[in-house]
N, C-alpha and C positions, 0 to 999 in steps of 0.2 A: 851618398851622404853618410859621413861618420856619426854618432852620437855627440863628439866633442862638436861636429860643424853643426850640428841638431841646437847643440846649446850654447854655441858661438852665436847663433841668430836669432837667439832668443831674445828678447826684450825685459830689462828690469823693470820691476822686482821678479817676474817668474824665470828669469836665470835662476839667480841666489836660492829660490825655495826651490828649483826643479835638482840645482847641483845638491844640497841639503837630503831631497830625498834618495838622487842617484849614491851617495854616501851611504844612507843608512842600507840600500837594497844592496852595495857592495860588504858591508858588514855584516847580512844575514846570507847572502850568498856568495862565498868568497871563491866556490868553485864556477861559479853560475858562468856564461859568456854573456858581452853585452852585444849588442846591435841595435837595428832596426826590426819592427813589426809591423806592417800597418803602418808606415811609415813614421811612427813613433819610438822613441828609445825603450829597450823592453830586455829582459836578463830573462837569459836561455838553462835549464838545467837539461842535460841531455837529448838538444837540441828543441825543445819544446817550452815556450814561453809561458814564465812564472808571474812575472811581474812587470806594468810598462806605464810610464806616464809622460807626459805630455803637455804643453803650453797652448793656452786658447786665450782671444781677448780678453775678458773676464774672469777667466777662472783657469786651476791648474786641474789636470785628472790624472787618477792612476786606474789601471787598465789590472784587473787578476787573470787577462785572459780565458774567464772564464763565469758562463754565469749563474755559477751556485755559491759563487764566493761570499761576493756583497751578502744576499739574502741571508747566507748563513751568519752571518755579524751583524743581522738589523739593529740589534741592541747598542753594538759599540759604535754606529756610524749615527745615532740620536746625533743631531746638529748639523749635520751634513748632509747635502745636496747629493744622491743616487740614484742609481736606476739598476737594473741586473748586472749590467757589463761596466758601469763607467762611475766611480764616486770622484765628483767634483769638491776642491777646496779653492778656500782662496789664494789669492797670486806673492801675497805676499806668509803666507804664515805653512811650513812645510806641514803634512802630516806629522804626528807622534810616533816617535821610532815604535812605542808599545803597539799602536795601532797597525802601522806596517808589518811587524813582527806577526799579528796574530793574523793578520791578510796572506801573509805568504806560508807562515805552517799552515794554515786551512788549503791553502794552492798546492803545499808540496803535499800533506795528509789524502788530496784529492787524485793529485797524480800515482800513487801509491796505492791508491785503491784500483787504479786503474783508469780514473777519468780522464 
């Protein structure tokens, strides 16, 4: 399965906000690769998964791959449902590009250090 058949089968409204965030993750990582992870869509920098979300009944998730990410933005994810590895939103309203942005400099900041 491709990402576009990922979210050819996706169900509205989490198409619209899932395409919405695959937009902003293509804007902060424009060299990044896309695929699959975990059998969710997810952007690769130098083969290692930065960023990845995902459609669930209820709710949309994005995936940092990683889990020091979330914890380290408790402050900015106030209102939002998380846990270490997985911040859920709702189906119809995408993340904030500012809040993705500061998810994936802390994922690239992380890999960089060598995590």
């Amino acid at each position: 399965m491709t990402v576009d058949e990922y979210l050819d089968a996706t169900p509205e409204p989490q198409r619209t906000t899932l395409i919405e965030v695959r937009d902003t993750l293509r804007d902060l990582l424009p060299d990044a690769t896309e695929g699959l992870s975990y059998g969710v869509p997810a952007f690769k920098v130098d083969g290692v998964a930065v960023a990845g979300y995902a459609s669930h009944k209820g709710h949309c998730g994005y995936y940092p791959h990683s889990g020091s990410v979330l914890p380290l933005l408790a402050d900015e994810l106030a209102g939002y449902d998380w846990s270490q590895g997985t911040l859920r939103f709702p189906i119809d309203q995408p993340l904030p590009k500012p809040l993705v942005t500061q998810l994936v400099e802390a994922r690239l900041a992380e890999l960089e250090r060598g995590g």
